[in-house]
C-alpha positions in Angstrom: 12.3 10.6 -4.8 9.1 9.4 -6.2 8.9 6.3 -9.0 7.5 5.3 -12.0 7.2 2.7 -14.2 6.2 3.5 -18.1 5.2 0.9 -20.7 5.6 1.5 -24.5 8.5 4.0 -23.3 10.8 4.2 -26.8 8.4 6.2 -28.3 5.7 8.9 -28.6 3.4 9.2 -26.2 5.0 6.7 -23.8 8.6 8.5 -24.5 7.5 11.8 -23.9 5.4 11.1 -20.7 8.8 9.6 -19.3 10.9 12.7 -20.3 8.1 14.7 -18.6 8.6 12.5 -15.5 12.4 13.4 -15.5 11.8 17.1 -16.0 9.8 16.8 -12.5 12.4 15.1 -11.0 11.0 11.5 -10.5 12.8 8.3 -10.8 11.7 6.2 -14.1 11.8 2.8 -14.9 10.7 2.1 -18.0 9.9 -1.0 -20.6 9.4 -1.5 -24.3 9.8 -4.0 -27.5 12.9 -1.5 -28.5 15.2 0.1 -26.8 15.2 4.0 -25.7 17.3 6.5 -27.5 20.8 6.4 -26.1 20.9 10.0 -25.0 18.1 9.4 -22.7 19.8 6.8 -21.0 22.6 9.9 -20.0 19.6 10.9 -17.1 20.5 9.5 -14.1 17.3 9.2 -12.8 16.4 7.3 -15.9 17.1 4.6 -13.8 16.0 1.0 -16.1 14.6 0.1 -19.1 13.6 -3.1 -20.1 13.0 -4.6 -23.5 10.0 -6.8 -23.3 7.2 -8.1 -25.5 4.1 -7.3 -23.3 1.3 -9.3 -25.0 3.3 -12.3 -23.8 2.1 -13.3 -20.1 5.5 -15.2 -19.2 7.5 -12.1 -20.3 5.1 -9.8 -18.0 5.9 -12.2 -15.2 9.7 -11.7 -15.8 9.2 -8.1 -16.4 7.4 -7.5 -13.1 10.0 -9.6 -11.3 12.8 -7.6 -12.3 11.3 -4.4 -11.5 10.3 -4.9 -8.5 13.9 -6.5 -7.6 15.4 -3.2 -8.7 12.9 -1.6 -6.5 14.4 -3.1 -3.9 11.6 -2.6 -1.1 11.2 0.8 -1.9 7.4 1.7 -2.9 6.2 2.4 -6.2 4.3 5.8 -7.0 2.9 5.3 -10.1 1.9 3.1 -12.9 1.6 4.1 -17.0 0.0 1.8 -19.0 0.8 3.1 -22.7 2.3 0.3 -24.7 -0.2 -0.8 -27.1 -0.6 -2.0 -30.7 -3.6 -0.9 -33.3 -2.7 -3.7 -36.6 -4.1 -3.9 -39.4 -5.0 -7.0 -41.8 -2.3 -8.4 -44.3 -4.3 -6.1 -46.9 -3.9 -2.9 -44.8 -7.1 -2.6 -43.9 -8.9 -2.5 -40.4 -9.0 -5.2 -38.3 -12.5 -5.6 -38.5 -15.4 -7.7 -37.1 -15.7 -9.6 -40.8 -12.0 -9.5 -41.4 -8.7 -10.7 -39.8 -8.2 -13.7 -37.6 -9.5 -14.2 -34.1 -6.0 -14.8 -33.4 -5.0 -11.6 -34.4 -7.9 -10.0 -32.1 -6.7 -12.1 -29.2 -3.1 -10.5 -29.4 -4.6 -7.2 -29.3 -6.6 -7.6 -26.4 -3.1 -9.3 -25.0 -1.6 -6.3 -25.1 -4.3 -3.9 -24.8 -6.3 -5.1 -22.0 -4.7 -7.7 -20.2 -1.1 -6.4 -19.9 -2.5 -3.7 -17.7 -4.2 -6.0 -15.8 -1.5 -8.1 -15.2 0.9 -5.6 -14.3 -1.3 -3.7 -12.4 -2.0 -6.8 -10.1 1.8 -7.7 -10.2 2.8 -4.3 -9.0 -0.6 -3.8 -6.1 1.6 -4.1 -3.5 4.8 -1.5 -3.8 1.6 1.0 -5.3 -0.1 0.5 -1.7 2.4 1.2 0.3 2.8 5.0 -1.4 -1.1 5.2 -2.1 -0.2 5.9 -6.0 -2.0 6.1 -8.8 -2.1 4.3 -12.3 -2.9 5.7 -15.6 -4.7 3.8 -18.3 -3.8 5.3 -21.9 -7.1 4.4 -24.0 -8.6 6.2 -27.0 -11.1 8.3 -28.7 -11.8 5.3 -30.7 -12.9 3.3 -28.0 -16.1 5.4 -27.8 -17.2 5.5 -31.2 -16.3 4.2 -34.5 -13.3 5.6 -35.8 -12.4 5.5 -39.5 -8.9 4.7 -39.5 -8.8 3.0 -36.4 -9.8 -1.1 -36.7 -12.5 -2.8 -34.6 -10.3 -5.3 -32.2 -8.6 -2.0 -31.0 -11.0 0.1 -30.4 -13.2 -2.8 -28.6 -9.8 -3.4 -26.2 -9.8 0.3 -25.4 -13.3 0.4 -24.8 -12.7 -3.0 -22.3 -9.7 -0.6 -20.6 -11.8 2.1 -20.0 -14.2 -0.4 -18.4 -11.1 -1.8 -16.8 -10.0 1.5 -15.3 -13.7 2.1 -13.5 -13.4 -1.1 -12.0 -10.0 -0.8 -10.8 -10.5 2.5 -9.4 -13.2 0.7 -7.1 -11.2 -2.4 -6.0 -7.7 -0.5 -6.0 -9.3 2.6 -3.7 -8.8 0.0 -0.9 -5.8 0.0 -1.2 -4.9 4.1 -1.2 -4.4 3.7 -5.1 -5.8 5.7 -7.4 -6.9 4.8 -10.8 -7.8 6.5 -13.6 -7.4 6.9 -18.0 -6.4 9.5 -20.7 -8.6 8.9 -23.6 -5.9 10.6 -26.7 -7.9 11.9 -29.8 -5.6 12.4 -32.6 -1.7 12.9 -31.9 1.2 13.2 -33.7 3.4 10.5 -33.2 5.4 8.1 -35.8 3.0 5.9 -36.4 0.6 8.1 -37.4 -0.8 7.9 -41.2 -0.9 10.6 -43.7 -4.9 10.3 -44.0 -5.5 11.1 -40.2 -4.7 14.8 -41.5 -8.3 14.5 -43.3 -9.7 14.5 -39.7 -8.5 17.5 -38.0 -11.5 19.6 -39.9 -13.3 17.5 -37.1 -11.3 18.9 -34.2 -12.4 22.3 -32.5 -9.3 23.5 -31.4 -8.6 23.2 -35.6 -4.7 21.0 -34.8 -3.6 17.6 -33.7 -2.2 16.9 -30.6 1.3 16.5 -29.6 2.9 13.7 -27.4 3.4 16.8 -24.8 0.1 17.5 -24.2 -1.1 14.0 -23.3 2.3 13.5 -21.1 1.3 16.4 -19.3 -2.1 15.3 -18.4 -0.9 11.7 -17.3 1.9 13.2 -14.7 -0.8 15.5 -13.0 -3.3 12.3 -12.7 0.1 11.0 -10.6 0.3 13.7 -8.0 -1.5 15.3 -4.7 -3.1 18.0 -6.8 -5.3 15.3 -8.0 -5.5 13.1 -4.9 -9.5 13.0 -4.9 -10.0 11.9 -8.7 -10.4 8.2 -9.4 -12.3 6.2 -12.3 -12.0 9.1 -14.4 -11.4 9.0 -18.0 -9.9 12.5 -19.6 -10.1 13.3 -22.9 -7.0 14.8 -24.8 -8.7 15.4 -28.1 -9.0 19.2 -28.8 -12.7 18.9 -28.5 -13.0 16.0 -31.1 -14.9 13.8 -28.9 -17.6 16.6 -28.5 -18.8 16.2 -32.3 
């Protein structure tokens, strides 16, 4: 039975990618701020989840540890790194380049840029020894300026996607494959009534759904696509293209 482990997991994106991995008959380990919904837990290949605040480096470290303790030896197949964070200023507004604190940029690229990184190098070893793959979740917004979206996150998306090129390179000697989904706009819970004004700027004329980025992710994690790595794919509708 093949493994993974999903960050961000109680929720959109990250909850439906795991659910995915179950319905293909994978073993997941998963880790969030919150806990999953109890009925999830009723999967017995739904094997862990820890609650853990990524965008703190000494919580990563015991986050890593426990995983691969419950790994126990075995190897690890593949890596999802979804959990992320997109704040706004104590106004509401964007966290922008004149606006909000640098403090406030620093967490974002915390959990945005450098969880990845750390957990990426944390789990290097139980990945080599299946020649897996990891998936970087970025965004649309970190390739142009998106209105609703603030500066500091779409800069630390824009350093992931950066991230996942050079990964792919140093990570190939080890048999691991790296590569990103770049989401346009999906329907999740923390999505805002005003992102409705953009889908007149998506082609296919709909947001997305949780499914359809989940889907994308767990075929980036098998054989089919065993010769892609530093790719970025966008799951946008077409959005990207305008």
């Amino acid at each position: 039975m093949k493994t993974v482990v999903i960050t961000g997991a109680s929720r959109g994106i990250g909850h439906a990618t795991a659910v995915r991995f179950l319905a293909e008959g994978w073993r997941v380990i998963t880790c969030a701020r919150a806990d999953v919904p109890a009925e999830c837990k009723l999967d017995r290949n739904w094997t862990a989840h820890f609650p853990v605040d990524l965008s703190d480096p000494t919580a990563i470290e015991g986050f890593t540890k426990q995983v691969i303790d419950h790994l126990d030896g075995d190897p690890l197949h593949a890596l999802v790194n979804n959990a992320g964070v997109s704040p706004k200023t104590s106004f509401k507004e964007r966290l922008g380049v004149l606006n909000g604190s640098l403090d406030r940029w620093r967490e974002v690229f915390e959990l945005n840029f450098f969880a990845p990184l750390r957990l990426a190098r944390a789990f290097a070893t139980p990945l080599g020894k299946s020649k897996g793959a990891i998936v970087n979740i970025t965004s649309i917004a970190g390739h142009y300026v998106h209105p609703f979206a603030g500066s500091a996150y779409s800069t630390s998306k824009a350093a992931l996607s950066g991230l996942t090129r050079e990964m792919a390179a140093e990570f190939a000697n080890l048999g691991v494959r790296v590569n990103a989904v770049a989401p346009g706009e999906i329907k999740t819970g923390m999505l805002a009534p005003e992102y409705e004004a953009l889908i007149p700027r998506i082609p296919l004329d709909r947001m997305g759904v949780p499914e359809d980025v989940a889907s994308c992710v767990f075929r980036l994690c098998t054989e089919e696509f065993g010769y892609v790595t530093g790719t970025e794919v966008y799951i946008t509708g077409g959005q990207h293209l305008l």
